[in-house]
N, C-alpha and C positions, 0 to 999 in steps of 0.2 A: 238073221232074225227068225226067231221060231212064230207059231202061235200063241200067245198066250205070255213072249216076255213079257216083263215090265223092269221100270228103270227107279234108281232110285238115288239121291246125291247126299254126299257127307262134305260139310263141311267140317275140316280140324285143323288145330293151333293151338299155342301156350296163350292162356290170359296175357296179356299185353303190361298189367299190373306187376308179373312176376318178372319182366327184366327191369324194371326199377330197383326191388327189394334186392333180386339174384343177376344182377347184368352179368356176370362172370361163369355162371352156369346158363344161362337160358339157352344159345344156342348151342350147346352139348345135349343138353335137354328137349328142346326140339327135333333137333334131328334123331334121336334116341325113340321118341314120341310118335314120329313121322314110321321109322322103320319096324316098329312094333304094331302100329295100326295096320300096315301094309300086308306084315307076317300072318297076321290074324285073319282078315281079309280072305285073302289068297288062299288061303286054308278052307274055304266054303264057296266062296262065291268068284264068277267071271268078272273083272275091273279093268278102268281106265282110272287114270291119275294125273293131274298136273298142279300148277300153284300158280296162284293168283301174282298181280302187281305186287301185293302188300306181302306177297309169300303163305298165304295160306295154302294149304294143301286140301285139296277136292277129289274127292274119290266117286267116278259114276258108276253103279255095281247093277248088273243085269242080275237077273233072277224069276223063277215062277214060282216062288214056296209067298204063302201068308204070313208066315213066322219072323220074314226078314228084318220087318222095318225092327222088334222086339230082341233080333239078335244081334242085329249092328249095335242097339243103344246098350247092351250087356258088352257087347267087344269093348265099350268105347269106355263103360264104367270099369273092365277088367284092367284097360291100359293106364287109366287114371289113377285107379289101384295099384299099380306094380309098379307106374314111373314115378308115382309119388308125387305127382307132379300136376299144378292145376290145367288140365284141360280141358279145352272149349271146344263145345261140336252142334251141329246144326244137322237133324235129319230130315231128309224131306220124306213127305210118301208116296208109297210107289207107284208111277204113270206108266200107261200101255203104249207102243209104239217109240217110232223117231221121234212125234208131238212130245213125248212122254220124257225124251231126255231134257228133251230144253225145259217143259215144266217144271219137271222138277229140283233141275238144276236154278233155276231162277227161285222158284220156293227156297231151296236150302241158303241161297243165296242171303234172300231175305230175315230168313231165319237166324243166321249166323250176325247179322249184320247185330239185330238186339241183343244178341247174345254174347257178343265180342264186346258190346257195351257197358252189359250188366255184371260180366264175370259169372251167367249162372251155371256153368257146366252144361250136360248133354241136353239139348233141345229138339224136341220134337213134336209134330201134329200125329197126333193117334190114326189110325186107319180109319173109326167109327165116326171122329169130327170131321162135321163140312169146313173145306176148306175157307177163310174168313178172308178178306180185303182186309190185309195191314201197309201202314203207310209204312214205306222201306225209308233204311236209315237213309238220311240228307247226305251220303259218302261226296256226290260235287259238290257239294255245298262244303263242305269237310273241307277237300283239296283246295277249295280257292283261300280261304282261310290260310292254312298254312299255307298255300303259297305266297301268299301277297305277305306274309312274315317272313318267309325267304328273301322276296325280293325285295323287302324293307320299303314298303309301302303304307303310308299309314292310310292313304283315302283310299286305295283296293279295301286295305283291311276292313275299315265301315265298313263299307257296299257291302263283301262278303259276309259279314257276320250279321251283318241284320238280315241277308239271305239264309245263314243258316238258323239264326233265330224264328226267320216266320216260318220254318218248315219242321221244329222242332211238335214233337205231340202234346197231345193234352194232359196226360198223367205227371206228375212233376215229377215224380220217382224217376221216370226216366228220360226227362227233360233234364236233370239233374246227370245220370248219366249218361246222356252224348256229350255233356259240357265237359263231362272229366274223360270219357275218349278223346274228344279235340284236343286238350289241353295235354293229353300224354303221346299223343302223335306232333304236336308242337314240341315239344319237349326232345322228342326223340332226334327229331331236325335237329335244333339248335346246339345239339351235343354231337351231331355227327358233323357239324358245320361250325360255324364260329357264332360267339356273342354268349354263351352262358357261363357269366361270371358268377361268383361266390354270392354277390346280393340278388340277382336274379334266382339261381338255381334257391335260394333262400324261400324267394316269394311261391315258386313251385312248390315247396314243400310244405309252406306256411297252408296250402288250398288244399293239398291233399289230406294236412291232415284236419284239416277245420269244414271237408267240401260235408260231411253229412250233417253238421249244424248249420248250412247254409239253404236257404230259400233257394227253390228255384230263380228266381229276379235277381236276389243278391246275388249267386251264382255267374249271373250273366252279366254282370257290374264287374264282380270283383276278376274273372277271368280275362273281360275286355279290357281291365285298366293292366293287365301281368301281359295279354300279346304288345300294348300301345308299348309297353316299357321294353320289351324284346326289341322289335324297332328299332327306338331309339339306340341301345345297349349296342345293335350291329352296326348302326350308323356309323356311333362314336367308336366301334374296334374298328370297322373298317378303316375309317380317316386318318385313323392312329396308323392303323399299318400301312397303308399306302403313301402316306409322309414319310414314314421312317425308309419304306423300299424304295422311294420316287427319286431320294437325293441321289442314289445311286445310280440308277439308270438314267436320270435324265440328263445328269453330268457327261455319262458316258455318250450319251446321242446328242449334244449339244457338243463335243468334241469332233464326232463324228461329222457333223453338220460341216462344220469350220474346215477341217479336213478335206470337205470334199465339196466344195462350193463351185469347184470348178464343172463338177459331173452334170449335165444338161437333164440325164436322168433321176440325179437325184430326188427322193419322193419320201414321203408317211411311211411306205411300205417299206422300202429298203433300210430306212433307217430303226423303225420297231423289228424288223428282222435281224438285224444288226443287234439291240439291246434283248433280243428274243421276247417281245411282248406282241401281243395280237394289235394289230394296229388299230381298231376301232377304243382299242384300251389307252393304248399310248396313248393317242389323241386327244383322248379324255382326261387325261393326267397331263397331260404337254399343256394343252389348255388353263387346265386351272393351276399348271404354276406359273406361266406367264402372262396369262389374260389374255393369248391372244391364240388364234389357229397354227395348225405347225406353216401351213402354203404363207400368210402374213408374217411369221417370225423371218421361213427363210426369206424370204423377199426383202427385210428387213438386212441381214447379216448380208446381203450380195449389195444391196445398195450401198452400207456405210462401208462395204471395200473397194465399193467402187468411187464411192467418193474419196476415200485415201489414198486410192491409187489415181484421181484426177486432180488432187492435192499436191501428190508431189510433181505430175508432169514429165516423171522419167519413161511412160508407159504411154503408146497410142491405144486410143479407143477403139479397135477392133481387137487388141491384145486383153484390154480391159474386158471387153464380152464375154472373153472367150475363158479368163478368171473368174470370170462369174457363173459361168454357165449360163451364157443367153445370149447364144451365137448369133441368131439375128440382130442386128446392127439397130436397125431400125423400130421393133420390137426396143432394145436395150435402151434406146433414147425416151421412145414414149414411156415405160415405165420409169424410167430415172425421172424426168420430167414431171409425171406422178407424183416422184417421194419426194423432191427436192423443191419442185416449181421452176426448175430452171434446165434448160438442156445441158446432157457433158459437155459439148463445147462449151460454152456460155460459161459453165462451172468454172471448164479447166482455164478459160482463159481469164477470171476473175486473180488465181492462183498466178497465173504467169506473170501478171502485174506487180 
């Protein structure tokens, strides 16, 4: 640190719009975008660089010239220029010291946040404007939304969107655009994940291209009835597919089972290890094909072999246990007595009659 640094943040990224139109160029494009910012950069000024969650690229650039905040926003209009390509940038202006990184990092922050919204290209606060208190984009608010569409929740979903709704601002214009951010960062999920089918990705397009004849309100109508239908759409591919996968596996671990009734350790675990599924999954699908837990099914399949094997009488009840897997004797009476009402003896010698 000299006297007299100051620090200054860029945020830059492709409009988020242009891998809808371009998915097949954007990240050739970005990263083309990215190495050209850097090039230019470096060429002037000392920098750090990293990227965000979402993959935004941030560049913090020390400097003591007056000219900077005006040649970065020319860098940033030359790169926009030559890649041809819509880019989004946020500059902050420039703070004195360590206090000074975090400022203005948070500024560009913010900056970028409207800016990634609007689609308006290079953004910045002039040197000669006082800096102003803007309400930053709602981004938690953002994430619990899609997420609770991930996780196929419809009542997160409320909760969350009327959270992002009360925190939305007063201008519609851009009440208007966070809706169509949310709704293209949803979008982006549901295509790297499952559920967008043909009538879905439909209603997506139907809002994109109708979103500037729409009201702020309608807006928030028409994009909440497109997440409820998402939803639902992953629900019914999920149940779909996990029907179609479950007869398989379950067949397999319900073989399994029979096979080894005898093993005292038989468990959940060993046997979703055996079909290779997570057992908290298994469990969940073992469940809802039989109506009951896996610990009550097998309980079930040791009882009625044990009852066929006190049926026929050719086998003593300590060899029965030990078929069973429930080597204690004693133990093996009180649960039989459990499922039947009657002890093995009592059973077997019904049979011997």
């Amino acid at each position: 640190m000299k006297e007299g640094d100051r620090f200054i943040t860029v945020y830059a990224d492709l409009d988020l719009a242009y891998k809808i139109t371009n998915e097949l160029e954007y990240e050739a494009s970005r990263f083309s975008m990215v190495r050209m910012i850097e090039e230019k950069i470096a060429e002037r000024f000392t920098y750090w660089k990293f990227e965000s969650e979402e993959g935004h690229r941030t560049f913090i650039i020390k400097t003591q010239e007056n000219t900077a905040v005006h040649e970065l926003k020319e860098l940033l209009e030359e790169v926009k220029k030559e890649e041809n390509s819509p880019v989004i940038a946020a500059i902050s202006k420039p703070y004195k010291g360590i206090r000074g990184i975090r400022r203005s990092f948070e500024e560009a922050q913010r900056l970028f946040a409207v800016t990634n919204a609007s689609g308006a290209g290079v953004f910045t606060i002039p040197e000669t404007v006082e800096e102003k208190e803007e309400s930053p984009y709602p981004a938690e608010a953002e994430m619990m939304v899609v997420n609770s569409v991930r996780k196929n929740d419809a009542v997160q979903l409320k909760q969350a969107f009327v959270h992002f709704i009360y925190q939305l601002p007063h201008r519609e214009e851009l009440q208007c655009q966070y809706m169509h951010k949310i709704m293209v960062k949803t979008e982006f999920m549901l295509k790297d994940s499952y559920g967008m089918d043909e009538s879905l990705n439909q209603q997506f397009e139907n809002y994109y291209l109708n979103m500037r004849n729409l009201k702020a309100a309608k807006a928030v109508d028409v994009c909440y009835k497109i997440l409820g239908t998402a939803i639902e759409k992953r629900l019914e591919n999920a149940e779909k597919k996990e029907n179609k996968g479950s007869k398989e596996y379950i067949a397999a671990a319900v073989a399994y089972i029979d096979e080894h009734l005898d093993n005292e350790d038989l468990s959940i675990v060993s046997v979703a290890t055996h079909v290779y599924l997570n057992p908290v999954y298994f469990g969940r699908v073992f469940k809802n094909t039989f109506h009951m837990t896996f610990k009550q099914y097998l309980l079930q399949r040791r009882m009625e072999l044990a009852k066929r094997l006190l049926e026929d009488g050719r086998t003593s009840i300590g060899n029965i246990c030990e078929q069973v897997g429930i080597s204690n004797p004693s133990y093996f009476s009180h649960l039989f007595k459990e499922y039947t009402g009657q002890l093995p003896r009592d059973y077997k010698r019904e049979y011997e009659v």
